[in-house]
C-alpha positions, 0 to 999 in steps of 0.5 A: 896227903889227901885235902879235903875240900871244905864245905864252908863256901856252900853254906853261903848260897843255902839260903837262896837256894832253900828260896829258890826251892820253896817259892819257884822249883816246888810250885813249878812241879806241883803245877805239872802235877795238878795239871794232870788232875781235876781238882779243888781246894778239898779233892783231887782226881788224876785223870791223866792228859785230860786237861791238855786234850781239852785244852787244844779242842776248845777255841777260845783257848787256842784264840787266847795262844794265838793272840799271845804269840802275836802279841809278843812278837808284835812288841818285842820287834817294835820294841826292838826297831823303835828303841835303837832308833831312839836311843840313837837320836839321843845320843846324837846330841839333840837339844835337851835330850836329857828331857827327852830320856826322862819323857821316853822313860817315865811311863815305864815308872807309872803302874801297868794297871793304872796305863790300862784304866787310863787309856781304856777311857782315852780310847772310849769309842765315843767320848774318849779324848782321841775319838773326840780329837780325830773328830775335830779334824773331820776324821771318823774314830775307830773303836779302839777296844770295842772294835774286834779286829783292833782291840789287841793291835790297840793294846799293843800300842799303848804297850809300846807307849809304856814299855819303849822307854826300857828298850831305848835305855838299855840300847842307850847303855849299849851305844855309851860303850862303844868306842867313838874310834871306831865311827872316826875310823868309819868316816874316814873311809868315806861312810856316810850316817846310814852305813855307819848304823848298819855297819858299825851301830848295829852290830856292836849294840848286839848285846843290848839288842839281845837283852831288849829281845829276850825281855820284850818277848818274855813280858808279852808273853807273859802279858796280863795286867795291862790286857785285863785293866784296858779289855778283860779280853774283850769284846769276845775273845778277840784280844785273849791271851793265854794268861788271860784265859788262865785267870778265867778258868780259876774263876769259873773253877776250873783249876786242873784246865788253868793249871795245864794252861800255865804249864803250856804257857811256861813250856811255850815261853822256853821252847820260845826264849831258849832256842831264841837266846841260844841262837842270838849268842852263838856268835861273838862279835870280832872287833 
C-alpha cells in the first residue's frame, strides 16, 4: 500500500511564501534585469554590462564602495569591542546598573533621522554645543562634518552612540546563559578577572558575539538615513556611501546606473555576510 503524503501542511507556509514572492524575490530579479538596461519610467533600452562598466570607471562611486566597506567594518568592530565590555561591566553588579541598561539602550529607541539632524547641529563647526564646550576649555574644535578627513569618522561615532545599546543587550542575554559554574570552577584554579574574560567569557558569549557582527556589518553596510540626515555625503564626496551615491543617481535619473549600484551593494553584502557567517559557525564550542 502506497501512502501518499498530504498536501495540508503546505498550505500553511503559502501565504508567506506568495509574500516572500511579491515584495523580495520579484523586485530582486526585476533589479539585475533593469541593472542591465538605460531606462525610464516609459522605455527601456538593453545595453548589456554598460551600467557596471560605468560604474567601476566613475570615482566618486568607487569613493561611495570604499567608504561603505570602512564604514561597516569600522562599526561593526567598535560595536562588537565596546558592547561586550559593556554588557560585561553590567552585569558585575554595578550600582544601578538597571539605569545604566536603560541610558546605554535609549538611543536605539529614538529615530535614526531625528539623531542625524540633532547631532549635525551639535556638531556645527562654530556654533555647535561641542565646538563651543571644547573652546571653553581652550581647545580648538575640529569641523566635524564639514572637515573631509572626519566627516565619515564623525558619523561613525554618533553610530556607535546609537547603535551600542543593541550589541551590549544582546551580549548581556549571552552572559545571563552562562553557568556561574563555570567561573567558580575558574577561580579555583587560580584565574584571575582577565583571564576569565578571555578564557571563559569570550568564548561562550560566541553566539551573541556572532549575532552582534552579522547585524552590525549588515546595518553599516546598508547605512543611509543617518549619513544623508547629518551630511548628504558631504563635503564633496568624503563621506558617500554606496546607498547613498544610489539615492543620487535616481534623482539625477540615472535609473539603469543606481540599479546595477543596488545589485552591487546586494552582491557585496553576500559575498561579505555569508562566507563571514559560515566561517564564524564552523566550530561549535565543546563545553
Amino acid at each position: 500500500m502506497v501512502i501518499r503524503k498530504s498536501p495540508y501542511p503546505y498550505w500553511f507556509i503559502l501565504p508567506a511564501a506568495v509574500i516572500f514572492t511579491v515584495l523580495f524575490l520579484a523586485p530582486t530579479i526585476a533589479s539585475f534585469w533593469f541593472s542591465l538596461t538605460r531606462w525610464d519610467l516609459f522605455t527601456t533600452e538593453f545595453i548589456g554590462l554598460e551600467n557596471y562598466r560605468q560604474f567601476f570607471r566613475e570615482p566618486f562611486l568607487i569613493q561611495g564602495l570604499t567608504n561603505t566597506v570602512i564604514y561597516a567594518l569600522t562599526t561593526s568592530v567598535a560595536k562588537t569591542v565596546l558592547g561586550l565590555l559593556l554588557a560585561v561591566l553590567l552585569t558585575s553588579g554595578l550600582w544601578a546598573q538597571g539605569l545604566l541598561r536603560t541610558v546605554i539602550f535609549f538611543p536605539v529607541l529614538v529615530s535614526t533621522i531625528g539623531v542625524g539632524i540633532t547631532f549635525s547641529v551639535l556638531m556645527h563647526p562654530t556654533r555647535g554645543i561641542i565646538n563651543v564646550a571644547l573652546a571653553a576649555i581652550g581647545i580648538h574644535g575640529p569641523g566635524w562634518l564639514t572637515d573631509p578627513a572626519l566627516a565619515l569618522y564623525s558619523i561613525v561615532l554618533v553610530d556607535l552612540w546609537k547603535g551600542i545599546g543593541l550589541a551590549t543587550v544582546i551580549y548581556i542575554a549571552g552572559l545571563a546563559s552562562i553557568s556561574p559554574d563555570y567561573y567558580e570552577a575558574a577561580r579555583i584554579d587560580g584565574a584571575t578577572r582577565s583571564q576569565m574574560l578571555f578564557r571563559v567569557t569570550i568564548p561562550l558569549v560566541k553566539p551573541a558575539t556572532i549575532t552582534v557582527i552579522t547585524l552590525s556589518l549588515i546595518g553599516g553596510l546598508r547605512s543611509f538615513d543617518l549619513i544623508w540626515a547629518m551630511t548628504k555625503g558631504g563635503p564633496g564626496f568624503s563621506s558617500d556611501v554606496l546607498a547613498s551615491v544610489i539615492y543620487k543617481q535616481y534623482q539625477a535619473g540615472f535609473y539603469g546606473l543606481s540599479t546595477a549600484g543596488n545589485v552591487i551593494l546586494f552582491v557585496l553584502i553576500a559575498a561579505i555576510i555569508l562566507p563571514l557567517t559560515f566561517w564564524l559557525n564552523r566550530r561549535e564550542i565543546d563545553v
